[in-house]
C-alpha positions in Angstrom: 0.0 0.0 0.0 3.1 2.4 0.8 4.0 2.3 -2.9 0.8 3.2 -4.1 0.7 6.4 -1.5 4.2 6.9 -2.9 3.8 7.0 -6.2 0.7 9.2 -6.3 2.2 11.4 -4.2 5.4 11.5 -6.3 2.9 11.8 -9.6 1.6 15.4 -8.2 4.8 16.2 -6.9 6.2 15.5 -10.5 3.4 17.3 -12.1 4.0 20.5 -10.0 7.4 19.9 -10.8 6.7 19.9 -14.3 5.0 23.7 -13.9 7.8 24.9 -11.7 10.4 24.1 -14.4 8.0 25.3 -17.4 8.4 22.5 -19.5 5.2 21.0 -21.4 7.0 19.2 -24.4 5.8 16.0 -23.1 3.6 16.2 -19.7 3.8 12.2 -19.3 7.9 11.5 -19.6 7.8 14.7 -17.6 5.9 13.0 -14.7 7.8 10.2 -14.9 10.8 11.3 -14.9 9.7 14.0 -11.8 8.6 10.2 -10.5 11.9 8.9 -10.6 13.5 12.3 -9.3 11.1 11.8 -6.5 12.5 8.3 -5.5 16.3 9.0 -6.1 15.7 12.2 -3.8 14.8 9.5 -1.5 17.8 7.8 -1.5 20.3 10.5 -1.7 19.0 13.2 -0.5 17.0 12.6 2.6 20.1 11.4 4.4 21.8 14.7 3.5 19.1 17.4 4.8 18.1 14.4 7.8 14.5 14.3 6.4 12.3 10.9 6.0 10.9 10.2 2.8 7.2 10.1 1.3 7.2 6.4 2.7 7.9 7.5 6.1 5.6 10.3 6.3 4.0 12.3 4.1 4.6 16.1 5.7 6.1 19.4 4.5 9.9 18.4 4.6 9.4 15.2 3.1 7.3 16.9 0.0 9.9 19.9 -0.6 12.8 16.8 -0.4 10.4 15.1 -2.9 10.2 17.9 -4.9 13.8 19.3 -5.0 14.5 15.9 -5.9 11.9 16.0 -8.7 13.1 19.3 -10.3 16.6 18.4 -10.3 16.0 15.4 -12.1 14.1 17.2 -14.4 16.4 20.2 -15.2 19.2 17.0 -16.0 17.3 15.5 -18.3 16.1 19.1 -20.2 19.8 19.8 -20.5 20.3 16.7 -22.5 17.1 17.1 -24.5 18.1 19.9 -25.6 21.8 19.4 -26.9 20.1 17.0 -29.4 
């Protein structure tokens, strides 16, 4: 059930994301890839700023981490879009 909460969660984080970082070429790949920002952020950055994850809790902290995560993973992946 803790997946399911997470990756809803880390679908409207992605899609907020996605407005933050002005990008509309593809909403989906954008949401996904926000989904997968989401769930590294998890990983690498929670240990970093000493915040749970969506899994743990779902508050304030653990939503900014989410989406910090989220728009990071985002601006990467624009860079490389666009030097094709």
């Amino acid at each position: 059930m803790n997946i399911i909460i997470y990756l809803v969660a880390a679908a409207v984080i992605g899609w907020v994301a996605t407005e933050i970082m002005h990008d509309r070429s593809n909403l989906l790949i954008n949401i996904v890839v926000a989904v997968l920002g989401a769930f590294l952020a998890g990983y690498f950055l929670s240990p970093i700023f000493n915040v749970g994850t969506i899994n743990d809790a779902i508050t304030i902290p653990t939503m900014l981490l989410t989406l910090l995560g989220a728009v990071i993973l985002l601006a990467i992946v624009n860079l490389f879009r666009r030097r094709r």
